[in-house]
N, C-alpha and C positions, 0 to 999 in steps of 0.2 A: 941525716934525715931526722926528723922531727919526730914528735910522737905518734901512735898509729893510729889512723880512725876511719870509720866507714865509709865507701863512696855508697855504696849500692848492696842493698837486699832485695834477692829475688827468691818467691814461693815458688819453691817446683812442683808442689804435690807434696801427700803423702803415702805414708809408711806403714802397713799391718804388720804388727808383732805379733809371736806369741810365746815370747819368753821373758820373765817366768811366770807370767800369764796373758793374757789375748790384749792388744792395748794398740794406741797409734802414735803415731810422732810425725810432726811436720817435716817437710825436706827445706832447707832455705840454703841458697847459690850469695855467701856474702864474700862482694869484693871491698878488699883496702886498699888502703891510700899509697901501698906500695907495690900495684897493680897483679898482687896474687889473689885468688879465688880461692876460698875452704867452702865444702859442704858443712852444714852441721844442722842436724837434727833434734825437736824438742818437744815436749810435751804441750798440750795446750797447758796444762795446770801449772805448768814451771811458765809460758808466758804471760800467764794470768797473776803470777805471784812478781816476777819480774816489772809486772804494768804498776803494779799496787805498792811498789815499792819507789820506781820513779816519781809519780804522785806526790808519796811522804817526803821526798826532796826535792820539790820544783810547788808547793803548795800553791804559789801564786798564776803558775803557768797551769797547772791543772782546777784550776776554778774554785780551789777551796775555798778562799777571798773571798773574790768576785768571780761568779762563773761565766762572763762576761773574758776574763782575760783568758779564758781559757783555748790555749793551744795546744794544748797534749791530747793525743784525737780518743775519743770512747774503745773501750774492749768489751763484749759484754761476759759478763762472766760465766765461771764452765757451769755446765749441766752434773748433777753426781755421779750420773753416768753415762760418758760421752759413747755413742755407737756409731758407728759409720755412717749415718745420715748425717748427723748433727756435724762428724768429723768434716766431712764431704761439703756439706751447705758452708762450711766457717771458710772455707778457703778465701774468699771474694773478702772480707773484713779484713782477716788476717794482711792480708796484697795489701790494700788500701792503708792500714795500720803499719808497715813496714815502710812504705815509699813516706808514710807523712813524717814517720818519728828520723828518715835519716835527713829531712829535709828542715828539720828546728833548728834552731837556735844551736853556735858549737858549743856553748854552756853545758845543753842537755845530749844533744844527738854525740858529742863525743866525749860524754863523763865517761868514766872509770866503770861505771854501772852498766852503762851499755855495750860499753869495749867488753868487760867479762864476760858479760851472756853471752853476746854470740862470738868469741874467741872458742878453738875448737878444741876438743876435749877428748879425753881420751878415749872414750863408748864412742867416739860419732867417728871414729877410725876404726874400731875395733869392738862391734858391738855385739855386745852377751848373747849367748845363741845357745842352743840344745841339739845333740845329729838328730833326737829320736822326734823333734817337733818340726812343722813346717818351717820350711824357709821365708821370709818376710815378702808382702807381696807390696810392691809399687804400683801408686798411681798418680799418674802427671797429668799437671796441672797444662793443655794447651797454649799453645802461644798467644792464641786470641780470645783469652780469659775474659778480658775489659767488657768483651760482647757478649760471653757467652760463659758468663760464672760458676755455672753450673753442670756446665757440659765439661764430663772430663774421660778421660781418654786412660785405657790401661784395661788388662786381664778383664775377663768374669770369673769375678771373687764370689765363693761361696761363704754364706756366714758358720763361724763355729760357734755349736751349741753341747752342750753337758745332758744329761740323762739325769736328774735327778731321785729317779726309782727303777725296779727291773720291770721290764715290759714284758709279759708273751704275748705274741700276736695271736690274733685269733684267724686266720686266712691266709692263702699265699700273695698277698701283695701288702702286708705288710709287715714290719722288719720286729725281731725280737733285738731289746737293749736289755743290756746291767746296766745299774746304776755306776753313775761315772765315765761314761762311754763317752767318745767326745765323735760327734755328729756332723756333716756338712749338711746342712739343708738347701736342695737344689727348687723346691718351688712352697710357699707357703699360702695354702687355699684356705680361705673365708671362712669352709664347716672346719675347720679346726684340726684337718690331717695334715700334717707335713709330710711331704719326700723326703726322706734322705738317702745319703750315704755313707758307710763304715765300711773304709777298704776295700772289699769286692763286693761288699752288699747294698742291695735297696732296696727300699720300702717304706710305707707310710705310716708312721706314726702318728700318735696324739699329741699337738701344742703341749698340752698340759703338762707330759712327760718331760719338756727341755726347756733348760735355761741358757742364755749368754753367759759367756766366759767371766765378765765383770762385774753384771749388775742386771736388776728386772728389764726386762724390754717394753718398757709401756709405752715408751717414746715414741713407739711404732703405732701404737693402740688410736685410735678417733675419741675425738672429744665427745662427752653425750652430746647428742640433737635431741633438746627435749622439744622443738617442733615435730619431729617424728619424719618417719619416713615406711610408706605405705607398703606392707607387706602382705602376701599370701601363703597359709601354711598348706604345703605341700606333702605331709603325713603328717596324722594324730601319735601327739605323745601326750601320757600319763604325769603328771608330775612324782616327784621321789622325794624330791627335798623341797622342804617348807616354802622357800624361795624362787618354787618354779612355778610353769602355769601349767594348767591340764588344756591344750585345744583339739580341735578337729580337723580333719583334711578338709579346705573351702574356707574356713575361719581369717578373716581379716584384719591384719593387725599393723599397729608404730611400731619399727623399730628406734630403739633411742641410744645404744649403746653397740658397738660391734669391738667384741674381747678377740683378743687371736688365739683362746683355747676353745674358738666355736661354739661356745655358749652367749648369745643375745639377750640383751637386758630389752625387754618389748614391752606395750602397754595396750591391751585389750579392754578396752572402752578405759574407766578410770583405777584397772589394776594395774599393778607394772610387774613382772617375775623375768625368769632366765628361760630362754627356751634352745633349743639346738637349733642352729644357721643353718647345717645341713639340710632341717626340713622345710624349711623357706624358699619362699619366691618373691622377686619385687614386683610389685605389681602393674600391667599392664605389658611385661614380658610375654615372648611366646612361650607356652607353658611345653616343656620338653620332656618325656618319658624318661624317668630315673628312676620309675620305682620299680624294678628289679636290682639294681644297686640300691636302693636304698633297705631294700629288705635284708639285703646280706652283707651289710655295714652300717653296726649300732653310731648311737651318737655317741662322741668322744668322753670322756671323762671331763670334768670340771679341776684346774689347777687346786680348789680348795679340798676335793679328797683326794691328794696327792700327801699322804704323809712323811714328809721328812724333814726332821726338825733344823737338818744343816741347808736345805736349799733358802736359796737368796731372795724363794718368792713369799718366803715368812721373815725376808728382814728389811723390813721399813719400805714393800714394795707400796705404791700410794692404792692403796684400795676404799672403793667408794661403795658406803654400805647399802644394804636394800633398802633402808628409809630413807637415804639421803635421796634415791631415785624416786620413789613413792613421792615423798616431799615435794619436789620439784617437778615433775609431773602433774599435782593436784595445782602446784601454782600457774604453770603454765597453761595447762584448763580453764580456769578460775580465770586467768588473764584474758582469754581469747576470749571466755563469756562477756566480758568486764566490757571489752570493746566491741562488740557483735550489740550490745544491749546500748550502747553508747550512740554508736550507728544507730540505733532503730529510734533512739529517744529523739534524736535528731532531727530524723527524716519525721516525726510524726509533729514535731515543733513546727517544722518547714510548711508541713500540709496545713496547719493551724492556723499561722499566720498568711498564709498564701492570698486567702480569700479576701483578708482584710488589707492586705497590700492592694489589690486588686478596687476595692471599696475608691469614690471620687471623693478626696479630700473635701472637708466641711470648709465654706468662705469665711472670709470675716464679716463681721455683724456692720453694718452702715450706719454711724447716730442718726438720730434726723436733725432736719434741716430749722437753726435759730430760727425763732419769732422775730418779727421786724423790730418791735419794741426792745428785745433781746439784743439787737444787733446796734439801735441807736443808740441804748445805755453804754456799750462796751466799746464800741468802735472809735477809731478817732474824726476827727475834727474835718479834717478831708473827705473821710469817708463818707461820714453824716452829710455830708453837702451833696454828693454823688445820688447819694439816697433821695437825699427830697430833690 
């Protein structure tokens, strides 16, 4: 028999780790050309460096040239920190990315380079494991993917989060942490408490207290709406830190930022500050009696007084400063004035002319009529005889 090379890759899903720390790996079902099946499992970052190397040896087929010849299909490249959505959403490219790359040219589709990668290794028979940490949890990829990319099938997985300081609770419903605890979060609400659970325990903590196992989670976080979105504040808070607003219960505001540590970047006519989600309402809601819970549950903590020099949301998490919100906010104002004044210039131009549109166009002027003497000097010869 010849040499070995791929018929078929197929994504089965993937894979939550969490050894020797929280991460994922794809599942892929590849058969050879000598009709055996291997699983084998891989990083997105390892198929992202494996893309970027085919590339550097097929230059012409990857569009370096002419991007024009290009038939080595796009990957987009990883996130710094892949989390389960991002892992989940990639599946549908990845599919697509497999079926086209065994379908090139045997040049490419059965070099050397792609036989190694997915040739099966000795982790994807026997992969590194811990007794004292969870066992990996699967999720497959349905059969009828092509339709439904994003519908996928397997457990409810709870996400693992860290404690990055000690918590006491202050109530019985919610949970004291040490720093370092490692958390399942079963539901994550808007004002900024999480449920969790720790072995036989639950209770709601503060966002601000817990991080992912790998990296910030902002991936999760909403982009500003610096169009805003109409809110009602539902208790009066004081402001504490420079950065907050002081409002009243009935006070009407934009929200333009929603953080998952329950603190709202808002903008109260042309201020912008942080205010607690908790004490909000969107407006036009039926307004529902919470304030006996809200009296005997402060607002959350803010992730930036959270002192700990080792957590991961003091290391290169993307944070957007309060002037940069201020800033674009005034611009956003300033825009909508910009076209509101635009419109009205308009409409009053239109009224202006309106009338004189309206006005009967002026004729043209009529010469008058040659003198006969006028007409015998100039006229021809024919003419003049007509005349007399």
């Amino acid at each position: 028999m010849g040499d070995a090379f791929i018929r078929h890759i197929e994504l089965l899903g993937y894979e939550k780790r969490f050894f020797p720390s929280q991460h994922y790996v794809y599942m892929f079902l590849v058969k050879w050309n000598d009709l055996s099946e291997k699983v084998v499992y891989r990083r997105f970052t390892e198929i992202y460096e494996f893309h970027k190397a085919l590339k550097e040896m097929f230059p012409i087929e990857s569009g370096d040239i002419n991007i024009e010849n290009r038939i080595i299909p796009h990957l987009p490249a990883p996130k710094w920190f892949d989390g389960q959505r991002s892992t989940e959403n990639r599946q549908g490219t990845l599919a697509e990315y497999c079926y086209t790359l065994v379908n090139l040219p045997h040049k490419i589709s059965r070099c050397l380079h792609v036989i190694n990668f997915f040739k099966v290794r000795h982790d994807d028979m026997n992969p590194v494991t811990d007794s004292q940490i969870k066992k990996p949890e699967v999720f497959l990829l349905p059969k009828d993917s092509k339709k439904n990319p994003t519908d996928i099938t397997g457990p409810i997985v709870l996400q693992t989060y860290r404690a990055v300081a000690d918590y006491e609770k202050s109530s019985t419903s919610e949970m004291a942490l040490k720093a370092g605890d490692m958390v399942d979060v079963v539901e994550k609400s808007e004002n900024g408490w999480w449920f969790c659970q720790l072995k036989n325990k639950r209770g709601w903590v503060p966002a601000a207290y817990l991080e992912p196992m790998d990296g910030p989670d902002e991936s999760e976080e909403q982009e500003p709406n610096y169009a805003g979105e109409a809110y009602v504040v539902r208790k009066s808070y004081t402001a504490v830190e420079e950065d907050e607003l002081t409002l009243k219960e009935g006070d009407t505001i934009e929200v333009i930022h929603k953080l998952l540590d329950g603190w709202w970047v808002i903008r109260k006519d042309e201020t912008t500050g942080y205010y607690p989600s908790m004490y909000l309402q969107k407006a036009g809601e039926v307004n529902i009696s919470v304030k006996s819970e809200l009296r005997n549950r402060s607002a959350p903590p803010r992730r930036s007084t959270i002192r700990n020099a080792k957590s991961i949301h003091k290391q290169g998490r993307r944070q957007i400063s309060q002037e940069t919100y201020r800033r674009n906010s005034k611009k956003y104002i300033q825009n909508q004035r910009n076209v509101l004044q635009g419109n009205s210039q308009n409409k009053v131009i239109i009224e202006k002319n309106e009338p004189e549109n309206n006005k009967p166009k002026a004729q043209p002027a009529v010469p008058p009529r040659p003198s006969q003497d006028l007409i015998l000097n100039r006229c021809t010869e024919s003419t003049r005889r007509k005349i007399l």
